[in-house]
N, C-alpha and C positions, 0 to 999 in steps of 0.2 A: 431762640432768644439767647440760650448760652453762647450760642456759636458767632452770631452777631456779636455779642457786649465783647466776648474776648476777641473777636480776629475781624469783626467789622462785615461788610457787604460780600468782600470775596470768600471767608470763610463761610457765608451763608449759600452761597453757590455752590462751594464746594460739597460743603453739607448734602445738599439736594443732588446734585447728580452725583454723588460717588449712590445713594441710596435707591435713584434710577436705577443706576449700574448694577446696581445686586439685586435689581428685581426682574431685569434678565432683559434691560433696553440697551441700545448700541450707544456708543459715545457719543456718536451726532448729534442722536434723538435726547440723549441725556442732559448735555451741555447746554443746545438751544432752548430743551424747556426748562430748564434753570434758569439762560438768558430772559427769556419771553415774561416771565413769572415777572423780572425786576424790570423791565421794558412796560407790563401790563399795568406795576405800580406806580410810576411815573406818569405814564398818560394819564392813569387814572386821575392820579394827584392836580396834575396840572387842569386836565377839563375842570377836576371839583374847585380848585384854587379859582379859575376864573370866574366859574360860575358865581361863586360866594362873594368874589370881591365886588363882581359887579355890584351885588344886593346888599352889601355891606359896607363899601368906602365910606358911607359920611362919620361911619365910628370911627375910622382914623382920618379925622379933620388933621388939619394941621396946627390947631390946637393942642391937640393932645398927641402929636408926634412930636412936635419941638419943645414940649412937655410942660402940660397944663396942670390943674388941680389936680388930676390922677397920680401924675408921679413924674421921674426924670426923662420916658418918653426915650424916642431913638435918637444917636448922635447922625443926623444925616451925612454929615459928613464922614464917617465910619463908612457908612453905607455907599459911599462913592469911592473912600480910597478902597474898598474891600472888590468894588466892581472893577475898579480900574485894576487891581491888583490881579483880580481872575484874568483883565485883557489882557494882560501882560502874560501871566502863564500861557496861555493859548497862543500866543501871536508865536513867543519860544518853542513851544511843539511845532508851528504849524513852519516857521523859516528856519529851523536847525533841521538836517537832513538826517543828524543819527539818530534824532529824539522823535522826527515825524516815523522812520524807517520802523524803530524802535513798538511804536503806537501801535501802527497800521498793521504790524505785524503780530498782537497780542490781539487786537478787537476784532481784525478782521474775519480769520476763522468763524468768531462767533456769531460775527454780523451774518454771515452767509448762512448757516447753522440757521438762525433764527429768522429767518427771510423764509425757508422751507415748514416752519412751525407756524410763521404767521399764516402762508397760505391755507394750511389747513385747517385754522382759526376760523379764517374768513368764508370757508367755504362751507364750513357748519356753524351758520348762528347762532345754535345750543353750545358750542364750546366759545363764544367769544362772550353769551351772555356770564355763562359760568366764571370765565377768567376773569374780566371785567367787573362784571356783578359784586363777583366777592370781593375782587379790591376796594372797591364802591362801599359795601357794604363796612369794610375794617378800617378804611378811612372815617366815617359817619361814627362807628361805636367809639375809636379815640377822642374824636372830638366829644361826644359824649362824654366820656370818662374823664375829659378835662373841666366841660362844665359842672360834674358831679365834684368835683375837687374843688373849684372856685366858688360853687354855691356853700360846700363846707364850713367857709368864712365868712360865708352871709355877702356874696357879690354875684352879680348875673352878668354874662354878657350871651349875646343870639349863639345859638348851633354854625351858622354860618361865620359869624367875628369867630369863633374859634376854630374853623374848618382853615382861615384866612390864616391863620396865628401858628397854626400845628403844621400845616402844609410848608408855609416858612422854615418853621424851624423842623424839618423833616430834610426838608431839600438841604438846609445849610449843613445836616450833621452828616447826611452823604454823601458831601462833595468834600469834610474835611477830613483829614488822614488821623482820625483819633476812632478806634474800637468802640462801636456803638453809638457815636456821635455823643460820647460824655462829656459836658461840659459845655458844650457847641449848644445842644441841643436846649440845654437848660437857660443858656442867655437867650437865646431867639426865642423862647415860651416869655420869659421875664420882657424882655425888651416891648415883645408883642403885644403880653397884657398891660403895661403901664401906656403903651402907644394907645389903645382904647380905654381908657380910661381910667383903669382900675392902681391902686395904692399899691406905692415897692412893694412893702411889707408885706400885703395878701398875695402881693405879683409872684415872689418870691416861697412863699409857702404851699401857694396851689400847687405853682411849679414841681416841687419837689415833691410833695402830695401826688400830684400824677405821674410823676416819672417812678414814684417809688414802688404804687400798682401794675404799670406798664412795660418797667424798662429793669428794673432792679431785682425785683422779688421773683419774676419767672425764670430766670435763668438760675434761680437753687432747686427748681424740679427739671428743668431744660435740662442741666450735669445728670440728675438721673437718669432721665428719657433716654439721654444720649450714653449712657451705660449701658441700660437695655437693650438698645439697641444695638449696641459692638458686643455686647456679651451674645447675640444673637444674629451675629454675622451678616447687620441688614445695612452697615455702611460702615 
C-alpha cells in the first residue's frame, strides 16, 4: 500500500520481485510472478464487473445516470470524450513506429515471462484456485468495506451495485498516471454512487470514509513493513 500510493502499479511490481529476488528465485521467475499477480487482478476484476452488472444494471437506469433524485449522476458525455480520448492514445502507440518500437519493447519481455507462469497456473488447479480465489475474495471484502461506509450514513445499495461502482473506479485509477490512483479513484466512487442513486453529500463522504480505511491509513504501517524489511535485507 505504501509503495502503490507513492510510485503507483510499477512501484508495486517492483516491490514484489525485487523481494522474490532476495528469497533466492531468478529474475524470470521473479518478474512474471509479479506480472501474473496484476494480470490475475484484472481478470479477476473484469469476470466479477460482468457478473455483477448483469445482476445489477436496472440501479443505473438512466434515471439516475443523467441524474435523478439521487444526485448530479454521470456527465455521459465526459464518458465518451474520456473513451474517445483513450482511442486516440492507442491509435498513437499503435501508428507511430518509435512509440509502438518503444511499448513492445518494455511489455514484451514480460509478456513472455508471464506466458511460462500462466502455464504452470493452468497445469495445477490448486495454484489458479489460490491466485484467482484470493483476488476474488479482496475484491468481494472492498466492496464490503464500501458498503460498511455507505450504511454509516444511513444508505444501502446491493454488494454487487458496489462491486459494479469499485471495479469502475479501480480500473479508471490504473489506467491513469496519478500514484495510487488519488483523486481518479475518489470521482469514479462519487460519480458511481450518485449514478445509483444515492445523495452528493453521502456520495461524497462514504467515498472518503472508505478510501480513508483502504487507501490512506495503510500505507503509515506499509513505511514501517517496508523498513523492516530493508533493515532485514528482504528487498
Amino acid at each position: 500500500k505504501f509503495a502503490g500510493l507513492v510510485g503507483g502499479t510499477m512501484a508495486n511490481l517492483a516491490l514484489f520481485t525485487r523481494y522474490l529476488q532476495k528469497r533466492g528465485m531468478g529474475v524470470a521467475v521473479a518478474v512474471s510472478s509479479a506480472a501474473l499477480t496484476s494480470i490475475a487482478q484484472f481478470l479477476t476484476q473484469t469476470a466479477l464487473f460482468i457478473v455483477a452488472f448483469v445482476f445489477s444494471r436496472e440501479a443505473f437506469s438512466a434515471a439516475n445516470v443523467g441524474g435523478g433524485d439521487g444526485g448530479s449522476g454521470i456527465d455521459l458525455g465526459l464518458v465518451l470524450y474520456a473513451i474517445i480520448g483513450i482511442g486516440v492514445l492507442v491509435g498513437i502507440v499503435v501508428f507511430v513506429p518509435r512509440l509502438r518500437g518503444f511499448v513492445v519493447a518494455k511489455l514484451a519481455p514480460q509478456w513472455h515471462a508471464a506466458k511460462e507462469n500462466i502455464r504452470g497456473v493452468v497445469a495445477e488447479p490448486r495454484r489458479a484456485l489460490l491466485l484467482l480465489g484470493g483476488n476474488l475474495a479482496a475484491q468481494l471484502l472492498y466492496a464490503l468495506a464500501l458498503w460498511t461506509a455507505l450504511n454509516a450514513y444511513g444508505y444501502q445499495l446491493s454488494i454487487l451495485d458496489l462491486v459494479v461502482i469499485n471495479t469502475i473506479a479501480s480500473l479508471l485509477g490504473g489506467i491513469a498516471p496519478v500514484p495510487g490512483g488519488m483523486g481518479v479513484i475518489e470521482a469514479g466512487l462519487i460519480a458511481g454512487l450518485t449514478a445509483a442513486g444515492i445523495p452528493d453529500d453521502v456520495a461524497v463522504a462514504a467515498t472518503f470514509t472508505y478510501r480513508a480505511g483502504t487507501a490512506y491509513r495503510p500505507p503509515s504501517w506499509g513505511w514501517a513493513s517496508l523498513a523492516w524489511l530493508r533493515k532485514r535485507d528482504l528487498v
